[in-house]
RODOPA-418200 format. One line per 5 residues: their letters; for each residue x, y, z of N, C-alpha, C, O. Coordinates in nm, 2 decimals, always signed. Layout:
! RODOPA-418200
A> X,Y,Z,X,Y,Z,X,Y,Z,X,Y,Z; ...
! end
This chain:
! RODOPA-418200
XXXXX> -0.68,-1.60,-1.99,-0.66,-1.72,-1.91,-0.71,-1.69,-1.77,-0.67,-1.60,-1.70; -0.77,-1.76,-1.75,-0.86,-1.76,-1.60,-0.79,-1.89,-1.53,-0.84,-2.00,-1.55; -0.68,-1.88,-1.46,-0.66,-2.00,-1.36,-0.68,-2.07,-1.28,-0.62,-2.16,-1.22; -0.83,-1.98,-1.25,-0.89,-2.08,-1.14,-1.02,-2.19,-1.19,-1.06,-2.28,-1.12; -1.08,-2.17,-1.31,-1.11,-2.20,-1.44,-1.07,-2.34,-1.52,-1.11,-2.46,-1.52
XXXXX> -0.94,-2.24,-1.58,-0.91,-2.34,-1.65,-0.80,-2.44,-1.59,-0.76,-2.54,-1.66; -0.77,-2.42,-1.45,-0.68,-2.52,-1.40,-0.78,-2.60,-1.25,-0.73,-2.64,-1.15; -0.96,-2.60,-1.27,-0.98,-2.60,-1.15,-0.93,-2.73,-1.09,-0.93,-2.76,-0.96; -0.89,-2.82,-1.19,-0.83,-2.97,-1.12,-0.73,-2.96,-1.02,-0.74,-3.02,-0.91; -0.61,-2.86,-1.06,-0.53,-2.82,-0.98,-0.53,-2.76,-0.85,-0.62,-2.67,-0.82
XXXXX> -0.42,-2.80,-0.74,-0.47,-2.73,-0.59,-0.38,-2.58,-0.64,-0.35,-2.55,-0.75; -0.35,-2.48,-0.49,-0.33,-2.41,-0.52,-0.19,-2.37,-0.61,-0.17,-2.30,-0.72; -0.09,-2.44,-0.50,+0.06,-2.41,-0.55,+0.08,-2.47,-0.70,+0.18,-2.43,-0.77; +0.01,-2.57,-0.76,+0.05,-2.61,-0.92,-0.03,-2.47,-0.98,+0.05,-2.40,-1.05; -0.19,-2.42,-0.96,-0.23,-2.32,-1.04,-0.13,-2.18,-1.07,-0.14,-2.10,-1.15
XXXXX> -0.04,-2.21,-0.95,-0.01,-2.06,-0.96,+0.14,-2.10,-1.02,+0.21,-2.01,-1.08; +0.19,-2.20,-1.01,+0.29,-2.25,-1.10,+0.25,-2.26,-1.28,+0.33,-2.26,-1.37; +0.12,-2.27,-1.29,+0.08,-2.24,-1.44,+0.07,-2.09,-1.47,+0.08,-2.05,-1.59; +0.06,-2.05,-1.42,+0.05,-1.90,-1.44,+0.20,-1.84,-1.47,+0.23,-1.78,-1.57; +0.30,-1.88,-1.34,+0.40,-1.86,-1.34,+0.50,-1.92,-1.51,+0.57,-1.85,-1.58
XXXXX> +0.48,-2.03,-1.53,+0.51,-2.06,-1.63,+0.46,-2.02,-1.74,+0.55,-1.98,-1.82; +0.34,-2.02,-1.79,+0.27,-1.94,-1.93,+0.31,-1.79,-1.91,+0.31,-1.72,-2.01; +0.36,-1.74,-1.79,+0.45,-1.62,-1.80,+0.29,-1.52,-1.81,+0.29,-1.43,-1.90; +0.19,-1.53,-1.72,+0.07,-1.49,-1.77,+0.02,-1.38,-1.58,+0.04,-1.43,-1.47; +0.00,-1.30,-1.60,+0.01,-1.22,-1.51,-0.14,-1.18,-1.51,-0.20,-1.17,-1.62
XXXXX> -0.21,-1.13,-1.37,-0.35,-1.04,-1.35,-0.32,-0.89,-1.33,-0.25,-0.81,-1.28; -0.42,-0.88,-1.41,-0.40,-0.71,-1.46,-0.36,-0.63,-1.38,-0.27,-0.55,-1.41; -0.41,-0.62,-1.28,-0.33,-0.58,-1.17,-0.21,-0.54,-1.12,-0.16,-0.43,-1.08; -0.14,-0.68,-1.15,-0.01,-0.72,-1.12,+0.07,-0.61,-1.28,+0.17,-0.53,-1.25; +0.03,-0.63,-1.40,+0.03,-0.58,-1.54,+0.07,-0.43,-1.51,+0.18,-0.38,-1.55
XXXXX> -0.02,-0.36,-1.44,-0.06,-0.22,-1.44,+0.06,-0.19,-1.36,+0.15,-0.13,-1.41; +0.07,-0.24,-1.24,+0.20,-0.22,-1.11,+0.29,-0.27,-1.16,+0.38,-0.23,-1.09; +0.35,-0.38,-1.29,+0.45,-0.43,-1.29,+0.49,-0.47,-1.18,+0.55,-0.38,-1.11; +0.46,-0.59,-1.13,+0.43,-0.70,-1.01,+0.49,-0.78,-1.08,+0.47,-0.76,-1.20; +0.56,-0.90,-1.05,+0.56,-1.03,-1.12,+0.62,-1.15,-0.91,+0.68,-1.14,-0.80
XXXXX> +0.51,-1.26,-1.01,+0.61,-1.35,-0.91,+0.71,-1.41,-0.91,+0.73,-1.44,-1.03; +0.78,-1.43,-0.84,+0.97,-1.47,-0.89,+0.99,-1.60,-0.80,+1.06,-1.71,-0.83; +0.91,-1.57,-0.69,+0.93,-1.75,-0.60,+0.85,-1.79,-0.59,+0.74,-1.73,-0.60; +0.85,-1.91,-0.57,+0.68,-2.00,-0.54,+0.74,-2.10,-0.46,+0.85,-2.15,-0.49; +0.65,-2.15,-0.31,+0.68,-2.29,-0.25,+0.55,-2.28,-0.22,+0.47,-2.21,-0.27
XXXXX> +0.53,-2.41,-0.10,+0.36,-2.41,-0.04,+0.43,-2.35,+0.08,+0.53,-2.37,+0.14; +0.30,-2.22,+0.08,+0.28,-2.16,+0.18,+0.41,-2.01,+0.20,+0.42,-1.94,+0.29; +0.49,-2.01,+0.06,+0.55,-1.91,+0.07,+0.59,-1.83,-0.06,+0.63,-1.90,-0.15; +0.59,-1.73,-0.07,+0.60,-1.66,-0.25,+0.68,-1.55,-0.18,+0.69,-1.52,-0.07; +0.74,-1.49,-0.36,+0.81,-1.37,-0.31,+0.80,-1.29,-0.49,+0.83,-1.33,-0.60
XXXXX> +0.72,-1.16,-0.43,+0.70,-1.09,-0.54,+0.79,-1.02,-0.57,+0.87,-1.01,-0.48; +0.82,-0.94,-0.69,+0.90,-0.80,-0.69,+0.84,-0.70,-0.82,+0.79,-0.73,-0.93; +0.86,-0.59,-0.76,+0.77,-0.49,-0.86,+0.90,-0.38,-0.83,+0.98,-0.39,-0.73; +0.91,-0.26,-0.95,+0.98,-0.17,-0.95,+0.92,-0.04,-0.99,+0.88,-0.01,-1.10; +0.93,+0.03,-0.85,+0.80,+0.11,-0.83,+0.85,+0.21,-0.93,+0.98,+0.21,-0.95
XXXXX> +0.79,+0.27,-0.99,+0.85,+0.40,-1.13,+0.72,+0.52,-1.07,+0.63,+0.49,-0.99; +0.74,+0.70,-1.14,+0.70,+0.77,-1.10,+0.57,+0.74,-1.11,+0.49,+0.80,-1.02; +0.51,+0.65,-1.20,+0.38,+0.66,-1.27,+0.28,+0.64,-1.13,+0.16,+0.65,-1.11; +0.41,+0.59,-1.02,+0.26,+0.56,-0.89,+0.31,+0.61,-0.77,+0.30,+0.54,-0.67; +0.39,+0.78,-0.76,+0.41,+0.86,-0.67,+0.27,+0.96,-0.68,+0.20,+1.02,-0.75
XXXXX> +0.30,+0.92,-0.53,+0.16,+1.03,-0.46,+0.21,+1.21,-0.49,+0.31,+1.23,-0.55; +0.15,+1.29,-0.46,+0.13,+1.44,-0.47,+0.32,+1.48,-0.40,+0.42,+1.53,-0.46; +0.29,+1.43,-0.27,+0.41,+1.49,-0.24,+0.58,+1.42,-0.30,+0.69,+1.47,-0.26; +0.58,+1.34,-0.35,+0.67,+1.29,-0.44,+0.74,+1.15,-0.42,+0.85,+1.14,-0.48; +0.70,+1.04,-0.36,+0.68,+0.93,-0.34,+0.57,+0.84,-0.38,+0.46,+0.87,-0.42
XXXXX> +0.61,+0.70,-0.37,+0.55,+0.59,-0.42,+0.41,+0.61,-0.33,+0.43,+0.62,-0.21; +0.29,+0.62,-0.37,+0.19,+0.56,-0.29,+0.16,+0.48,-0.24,+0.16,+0.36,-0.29; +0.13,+0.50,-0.10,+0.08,+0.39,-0.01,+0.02,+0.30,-0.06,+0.01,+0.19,+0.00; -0.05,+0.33,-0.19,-0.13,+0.19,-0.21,-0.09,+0.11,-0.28,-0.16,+0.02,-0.32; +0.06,+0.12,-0.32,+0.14,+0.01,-0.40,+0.19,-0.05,-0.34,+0.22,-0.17,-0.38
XXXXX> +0.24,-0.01,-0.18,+0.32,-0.03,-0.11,+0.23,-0.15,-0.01,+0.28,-0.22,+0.07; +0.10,-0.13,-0.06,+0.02,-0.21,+0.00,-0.02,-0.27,-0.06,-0.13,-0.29,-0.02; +0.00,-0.33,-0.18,-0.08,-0.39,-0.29,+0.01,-0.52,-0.33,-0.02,-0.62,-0.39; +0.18,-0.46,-0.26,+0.25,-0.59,-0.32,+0.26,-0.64,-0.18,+0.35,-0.72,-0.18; +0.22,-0.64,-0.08,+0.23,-0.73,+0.05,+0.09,-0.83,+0.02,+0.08,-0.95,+0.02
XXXXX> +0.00,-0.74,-0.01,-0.16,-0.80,-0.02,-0.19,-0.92,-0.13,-0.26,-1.02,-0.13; -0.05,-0.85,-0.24,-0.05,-1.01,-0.32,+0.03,-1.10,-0.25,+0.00,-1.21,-0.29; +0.11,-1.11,-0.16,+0.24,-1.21,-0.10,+0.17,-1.26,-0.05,+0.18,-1.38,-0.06; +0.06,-1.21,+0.05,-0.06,-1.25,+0.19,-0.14,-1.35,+0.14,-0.16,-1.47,+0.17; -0.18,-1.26,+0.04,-0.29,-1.39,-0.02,-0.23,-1.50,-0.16,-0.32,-1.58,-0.19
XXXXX> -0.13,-1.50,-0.21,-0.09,-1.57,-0.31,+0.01,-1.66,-0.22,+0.09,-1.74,-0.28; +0.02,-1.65,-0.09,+0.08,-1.76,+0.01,-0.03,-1.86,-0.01,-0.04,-1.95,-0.09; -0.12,-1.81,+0.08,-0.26,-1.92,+0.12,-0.26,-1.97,-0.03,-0.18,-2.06,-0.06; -0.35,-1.90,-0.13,-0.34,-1.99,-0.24,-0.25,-2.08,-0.29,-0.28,-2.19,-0.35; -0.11,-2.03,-0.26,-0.01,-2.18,-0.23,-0.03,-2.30,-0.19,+0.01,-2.40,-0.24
XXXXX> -0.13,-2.30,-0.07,-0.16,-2.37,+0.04,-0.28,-2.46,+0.01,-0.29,-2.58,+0.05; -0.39,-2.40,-0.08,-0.53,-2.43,-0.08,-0.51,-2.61,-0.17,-0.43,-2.64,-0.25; -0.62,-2.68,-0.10,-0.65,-2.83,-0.19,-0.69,-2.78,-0.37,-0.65,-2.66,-0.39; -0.72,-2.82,-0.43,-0.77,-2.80,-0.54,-0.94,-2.81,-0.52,-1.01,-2.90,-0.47; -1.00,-2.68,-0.58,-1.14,-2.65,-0.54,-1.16,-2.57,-0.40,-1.24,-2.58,-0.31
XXXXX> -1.06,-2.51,-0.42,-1.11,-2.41,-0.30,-0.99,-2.25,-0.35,-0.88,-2.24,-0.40; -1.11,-2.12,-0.30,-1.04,-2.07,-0.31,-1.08,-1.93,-0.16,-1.13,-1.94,-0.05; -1.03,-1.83,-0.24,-1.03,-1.73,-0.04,-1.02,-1.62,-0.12,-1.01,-1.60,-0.24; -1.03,-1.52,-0.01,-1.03,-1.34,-0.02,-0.96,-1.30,+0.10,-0.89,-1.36,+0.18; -0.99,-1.18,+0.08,-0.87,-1.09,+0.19,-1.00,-1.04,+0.24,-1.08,-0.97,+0.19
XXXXX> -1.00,-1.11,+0.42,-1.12,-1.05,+0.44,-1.05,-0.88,+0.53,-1.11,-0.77,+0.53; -0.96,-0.91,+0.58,-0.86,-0.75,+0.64,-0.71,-0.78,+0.63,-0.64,-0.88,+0.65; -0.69,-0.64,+0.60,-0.54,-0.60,+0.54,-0.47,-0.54,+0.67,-0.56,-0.48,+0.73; -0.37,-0.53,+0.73,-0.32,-0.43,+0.78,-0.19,-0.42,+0.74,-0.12,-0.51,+0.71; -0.17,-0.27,+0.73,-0.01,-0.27,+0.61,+0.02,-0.17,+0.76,-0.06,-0.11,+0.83
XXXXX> +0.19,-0.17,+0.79,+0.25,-0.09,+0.88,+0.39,-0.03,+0.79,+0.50,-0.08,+0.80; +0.36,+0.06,+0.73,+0.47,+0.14,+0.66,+0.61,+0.17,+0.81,+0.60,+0.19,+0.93; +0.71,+0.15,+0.73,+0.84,+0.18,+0.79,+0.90,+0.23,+0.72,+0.96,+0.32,+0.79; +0.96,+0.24,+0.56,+1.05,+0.39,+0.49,+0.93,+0.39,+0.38,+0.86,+0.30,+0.34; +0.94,+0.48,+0.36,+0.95,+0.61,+0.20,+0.95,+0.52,+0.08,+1.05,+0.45,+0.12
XXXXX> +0.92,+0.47,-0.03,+0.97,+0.43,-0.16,+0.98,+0.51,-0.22,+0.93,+0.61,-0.17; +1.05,+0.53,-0.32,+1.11,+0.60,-0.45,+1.14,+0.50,-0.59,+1.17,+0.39,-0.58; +1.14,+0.56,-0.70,+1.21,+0.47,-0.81,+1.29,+0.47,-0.83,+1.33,+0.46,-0.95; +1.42,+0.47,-0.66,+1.53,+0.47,-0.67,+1.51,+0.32,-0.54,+1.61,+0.28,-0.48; +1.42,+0.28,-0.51,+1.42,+0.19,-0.43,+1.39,+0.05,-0.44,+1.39,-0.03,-0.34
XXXXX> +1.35,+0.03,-0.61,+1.35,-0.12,-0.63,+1.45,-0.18,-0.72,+1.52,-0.10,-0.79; +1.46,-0.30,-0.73,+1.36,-0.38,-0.72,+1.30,-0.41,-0.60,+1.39,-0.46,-0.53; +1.15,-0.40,-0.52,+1.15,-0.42,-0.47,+1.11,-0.55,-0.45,+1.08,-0.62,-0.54; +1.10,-0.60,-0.29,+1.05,-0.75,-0.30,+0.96,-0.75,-0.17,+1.00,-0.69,-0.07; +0.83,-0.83,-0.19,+0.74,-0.87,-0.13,+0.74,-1.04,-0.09,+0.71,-1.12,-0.17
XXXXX> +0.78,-1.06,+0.05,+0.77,-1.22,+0.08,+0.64,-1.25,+0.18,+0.60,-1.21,+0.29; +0.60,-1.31,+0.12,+0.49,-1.34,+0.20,+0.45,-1.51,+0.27,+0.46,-1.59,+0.18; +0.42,-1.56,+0.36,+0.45,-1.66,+0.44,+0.32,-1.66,+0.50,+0.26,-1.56,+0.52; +0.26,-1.81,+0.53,+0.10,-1.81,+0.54,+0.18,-1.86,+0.75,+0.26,-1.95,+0.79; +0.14,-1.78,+0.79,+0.08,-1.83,+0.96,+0.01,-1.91,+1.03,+0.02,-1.90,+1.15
XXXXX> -0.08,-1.99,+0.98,-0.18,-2.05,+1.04,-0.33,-2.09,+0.92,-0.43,-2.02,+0.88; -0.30,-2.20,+0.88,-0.41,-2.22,+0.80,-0.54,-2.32,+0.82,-0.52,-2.44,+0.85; -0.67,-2.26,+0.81,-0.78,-2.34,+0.87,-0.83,-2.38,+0.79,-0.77,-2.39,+0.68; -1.00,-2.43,+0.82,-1.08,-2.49,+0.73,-1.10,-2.39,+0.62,-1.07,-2.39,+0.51; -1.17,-2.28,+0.72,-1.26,-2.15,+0.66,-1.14,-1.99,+0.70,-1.18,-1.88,+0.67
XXXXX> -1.06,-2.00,+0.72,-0.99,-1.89,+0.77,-0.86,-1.92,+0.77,-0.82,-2.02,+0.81; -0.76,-1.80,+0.70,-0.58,-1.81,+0.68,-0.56,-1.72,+0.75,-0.64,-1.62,+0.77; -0.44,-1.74,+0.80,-0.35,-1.60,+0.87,-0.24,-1.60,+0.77,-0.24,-1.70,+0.69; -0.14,-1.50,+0.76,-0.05,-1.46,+0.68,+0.02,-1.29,+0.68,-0.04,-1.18,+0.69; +0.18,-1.33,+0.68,+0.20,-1.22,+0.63,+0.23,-1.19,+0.56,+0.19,-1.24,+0.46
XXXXX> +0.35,-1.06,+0.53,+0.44,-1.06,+0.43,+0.55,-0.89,+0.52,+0.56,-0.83,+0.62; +0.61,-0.92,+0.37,+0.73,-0.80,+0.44,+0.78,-0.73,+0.32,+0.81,-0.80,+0.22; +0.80,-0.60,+0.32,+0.81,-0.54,+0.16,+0.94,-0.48,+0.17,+0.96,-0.38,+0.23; +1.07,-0.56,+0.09,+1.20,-0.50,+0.13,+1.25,-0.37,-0.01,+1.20,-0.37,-0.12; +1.32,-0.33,+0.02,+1.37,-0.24,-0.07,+1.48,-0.30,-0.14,+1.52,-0.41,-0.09
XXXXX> +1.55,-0.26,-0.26,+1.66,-0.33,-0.31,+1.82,-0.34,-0.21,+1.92,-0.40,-0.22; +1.77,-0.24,-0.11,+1.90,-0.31,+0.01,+1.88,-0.40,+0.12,+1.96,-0.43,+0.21; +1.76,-0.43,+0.09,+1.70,-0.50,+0.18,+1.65,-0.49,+0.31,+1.62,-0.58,+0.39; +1.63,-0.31,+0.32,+1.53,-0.26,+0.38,+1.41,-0.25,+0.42,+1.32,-0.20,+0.35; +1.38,-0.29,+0.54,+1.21,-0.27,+0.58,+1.13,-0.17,+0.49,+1.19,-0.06,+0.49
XXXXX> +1.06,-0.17,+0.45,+0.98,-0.10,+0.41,+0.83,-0.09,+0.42,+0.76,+0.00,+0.38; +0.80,-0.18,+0.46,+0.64,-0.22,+0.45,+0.61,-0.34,+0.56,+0.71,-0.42,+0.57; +0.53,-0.38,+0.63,+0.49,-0.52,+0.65,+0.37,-0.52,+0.70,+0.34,-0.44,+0.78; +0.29,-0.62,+0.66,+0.16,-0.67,+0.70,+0.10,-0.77,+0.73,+0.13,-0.87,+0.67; +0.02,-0.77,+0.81,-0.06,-0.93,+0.81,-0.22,-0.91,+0.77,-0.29,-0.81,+0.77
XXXXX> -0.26,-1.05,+0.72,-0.38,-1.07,+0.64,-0.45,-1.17,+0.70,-0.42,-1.29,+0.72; -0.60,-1.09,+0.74,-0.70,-1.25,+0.75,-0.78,-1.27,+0.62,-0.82,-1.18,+0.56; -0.79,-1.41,+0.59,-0.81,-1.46,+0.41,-0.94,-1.58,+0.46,-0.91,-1.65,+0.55; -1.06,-1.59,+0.40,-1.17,-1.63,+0.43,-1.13,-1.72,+0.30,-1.08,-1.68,+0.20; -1.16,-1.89,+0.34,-1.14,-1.96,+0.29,-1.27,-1.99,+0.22,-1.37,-1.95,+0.28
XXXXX> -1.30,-2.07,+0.07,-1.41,-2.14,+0.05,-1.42,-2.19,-0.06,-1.36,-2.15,-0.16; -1.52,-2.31,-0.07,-1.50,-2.36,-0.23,-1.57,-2.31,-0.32,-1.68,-2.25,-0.30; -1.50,-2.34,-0.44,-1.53,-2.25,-0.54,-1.61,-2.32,-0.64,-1.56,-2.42,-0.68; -1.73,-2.27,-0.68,-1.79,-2.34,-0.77,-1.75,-2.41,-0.90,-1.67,-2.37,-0.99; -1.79,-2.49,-0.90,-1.82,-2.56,-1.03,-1.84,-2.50,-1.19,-1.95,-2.50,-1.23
XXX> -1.76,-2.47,-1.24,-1.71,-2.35,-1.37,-1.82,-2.44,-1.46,-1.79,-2.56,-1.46; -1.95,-2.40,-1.52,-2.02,-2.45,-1.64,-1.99,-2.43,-1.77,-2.05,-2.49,-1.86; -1.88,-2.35,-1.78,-1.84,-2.28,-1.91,-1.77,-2.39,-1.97,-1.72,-2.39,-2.08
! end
Protein backbone atom coordinates (compact mmCIF):
# COMPACT_ATOMS: atom_id res chain seq x y z
CA UNK A 1 0.00 0.00 0.00
CA UNK A 2 1.40 3.29 -1.13
CA UNK A 3 -0.64 6.13 0.60
CA UNK A 4 0.32 8.77 -1.17
CA UNK A 5 -0.95 6.80 -4.37
CA UNK A 6 -3.60 5.12 -3.41
CA UNK A 7 -5.20 7.89 -1.19
CA UNK A 8 -3.91 10.86 -3.54
CA UNK A 9 -7.61 12.40 -3.13
CA UNK A 10 -6.98 12.72 0.40
CA UNK A 11 -5.17 15.76 2.22
CA UNK A 12 -2.67 14.98 4.63
CA UNK A 13 -4.12 14.16 8.13
CA UNK A 14 -7.07 11.62 6.51
CA UNK A 15 -3.89 9.80 4.51
CA UNK A 16 -2.19 9.16 7.44
CA UNK A 17 -5.35 8.33 9.30
CA UNK A 18 -5.61 5.43 6.55
CA UNK A 19 -2.58 4.13 7.28
CA UNK A 20 -3.17 4.36 10.88
CA UNK A 21 -6.32 2.40 10.54
CA UNK A 22 -5.30 -0.44 7.90
CA UNK A 23 -2.80 -0.71 10.81
CA UNK A 24 -0.14 -0.53 7.76
CA UNK A 25 3.26 0.88 8.71
CA UNK A 26 6.69 2.09 6.26
CA UNK A 27 9.33 -0.20 6.47
CA UNK A 28 11.20 1.80 8.29
CA UNK A 29 8.94 2.41 10.96
CA UNK A 30 8.64 -2.05 10.67
CA UNK A 31 12.45 -2.39 11.14
CA UNK A 32 12.58 0.29 14.32
CA UNK A 33 9.23 -0.83 15.54
CA UNK A 34 7.88 2.83 15.35
CA UNK A 35 4.20 2.97 15.31
CA UNK A 36 1.90 6.06 15.37
CA UNK A 37 -0.39 6.23 18.39
CA UNK A 38 -1.75 10.00 17.96
CA UNK A 39 -2.81 11.93 15.08
CA UNK A 40 -4.41 15.70 14.96
CA UNK A 41 -3.57 18.50 12.15
CA UNK A 42 -0.35 19.59 12.72
CA UNK A 43 0.49 17.28 15.72
CA UNK A 44 1.39 13.31 16.09
CA UNK A 45 2.99 11.34 18.72
CA UNK A 46 5.10 8.26 17.86
CA UNK A 47 6.41 5.52 20.22
CA UNK A 48 8.96 2.87 19.49
CA UNK A 49 10.68 0.52 22.10
CA UNK A 50 14.24 0.75 21.57
CA UNK A 51 15.62 -3.17 22.07
CA UNK A 52 19.44 -4.17 21.86
CA UNK A 53 19.06 -4.91 18.14
CA UNK A 54 19.85 -0.94 17.75
CA UNK A 55 22.65 -0.25 20.51
CA UNK A 56 25.72 1.26 19.26
CA UNK A 57 29.36 -0.36 20.19
CA UNK A 58 29.56 1.13 23.50
CA UNK A 59 26.21 -0.18 24.81
CA UNK A 60 23.41 2.14 24.09
CA UNK A 61 20.65 2.87 21.66
CA UNK A 62 22.08 4.65 18.58
CA UNK A 63 21.94 8.01 17.82
CA UNK A 64 20.29 7.20 14.83
CA UNK A 65 17.12 5.88 16.26
CA UNK A 66 17.10 8.42 18.56
CA UNK A 67 16.97 10.57 15.51
CA UNK A 68 14.86 8.78 13.40
CA UNK A 69 11.74 8.85 15.76
CA UNK A 70 11.86 12.81 16.13
CA UNK A 71 12.44 12.95 12.15
CA UNK A 72 9.23 10.88 11.82
CA UNK A 73 7.13 13.36 14.43
CA UNK A 74 8.81 16.48 12.28
CA UNK A 75 7.79 15.44 9.21
CA UNK A 76 4.48 13.29 9.78
CA UNK A 77 3.34 16.73 11.60
CA UNK A 78 3.50 18.78 8.33
CA UNK A 79 2.01 15.87 6.50
CA UNK A 80 -0.85 16.31 9.01
CA UNK A 81 -1.05 19.72 7.70
CA UNK A 82 -0.65 19.36 3.84
CA UNK A 83 -4.05 20.11 1.27
CA UNK A 84 -4.47 16.95 -0.67
CA UNK A 85 -1.74 16.79 -3.64
CA UNK A 86 0.95 18.03 -2.03
CA UNK A 87 3.64 16.43 -0.42
CA UNK A 88 7.43 17.52 1.30
CA UNK A 89 10.87 16.23 2.57
CA UNK A 90 13.18 16.89 5.22
CA UNK A 91 15.27 19.32 3.70
CA UNK A 92 17.57 19.65 7.51
CA UNK A 93 17.45 17.74 10.63
CA UNK A 94 18.84 18.99 13.81
CA UNK A 95 18.58 16.35 16.70
CA UNK A 96 20.11 17.76 20.25
CA UNK A 97 20.56 14.61 22.38
CA UNK A 98 19.95 15.10 26.28
CA UNK A 99 20.01 11.37 28.08
CA UNK A 100 21.41 7.94 27.02
CA UNK A 101 18.56 5.36 25.73
CA UNK A 102 18.58 1.89 26.84
CA UNK A 103 15.89 -1.05 26.40
CA UNK A 104 15.23 -0.18 29.74
CA UNK A 105 13.92 3.24 28.56
CA UNK A 106 10.84 2.84 26.43
CA UNK A 107 8.24 2.92 25.57
CA UNK A 108 9.54 5.70 24.15
CA UNK A 109 7.52 8.69 22.74
CA UNK A 110 8.18 11.02 19.98
CA UNK A 111 5.70 14.37 19.74
CA UNK A 112 6.07 16.30 17.12
CA UNK A 113 4.27 19.75 16.42
CA UNK A 114 4.53 21.71 13.07
CA UNK A 115 5.76 25.66 13.85
CA UNK A 116 5.11 27.56 11.00
CA UNK A 117 3.62 26.32 7.79
CA UNK A 118 4.22 27.98 4.17
CA UNK A 119 3.54 27.60 0.67
CA UNK A 120 6.94 25.91 -0.17
CA UNK A 121 8.58 25.52 3.31
CA UNK A 122 7.45 23.88 7.06
CA UNK A 123 9.07 24.40 10.33
CA UNK A 124 8.58 21.77 13.03
CA UNK A 125 9.61 20.07 15.86
CA UNK A 126 9.53 17.32 18.04
CA UNK A 127 10.66 15.95 21.53
CA UNK A 128 11.72 12.34 22.24
CA UNK A 129 10.55 11.42 25.91
CA UNK A 130 11.58 8.29 27.76
CA UNK A 131 8.88 6.14 29.56
CA UNK A 132 9.23 8.62 32.64
CA UNK A 133 8.92 11.18 30.71
CA UNK A 134 12.31 12.33 30.27
CA UNK A 135 14.01 14.50 27.82
CA UNK A 136 15.79 12.62 25.80
CA UNK A 137 16.16 13.92 22.39
CA UNK A 138 14.69 17.14 20.65
CA UNK A 139 14.77 18.55 17.34
CA UNK A 140 13.69 20.84 14.83
CA UNK A 141 13.08 20.28 11.03
CA UNK A 142 12.99 22.42 7.76
CA UNK A 143 10.48 20.32 5.31
CA UNK A 144 10.39 21.58 1.51
CA UNK A 145 6.93 21.62 0.52
CA UNK A 146 5.60 20.50 -3.10
CA UNK A 147 3.07 18.93 -5.30
CA UNK A 148 3.07 15.68 -6.11
CA UNK A 149 2.48 14.29 -9.35
CA UNK A 150 -0.17 12.79 -10.85
CA UNK A 151 0.11 8.76 -10.09
CA UNK A 152 -0.45 7.09 -13.91
CA UNK A 153 -0.53 3.72 -12.54
Amino acid sequence: MNVLTDHAELDGHDQLAALMAANVHPPIHETLDIVLVELERGRVVFEGSPSRKVYNPIGSVHGGYAATLPDSACGAAVHSSLPAGQGFTTLELKVSYHRALSETSGPVRAEGKVVSLGRRAAFSEARLLDVQGRLCASATSTLLIFPMAASTA
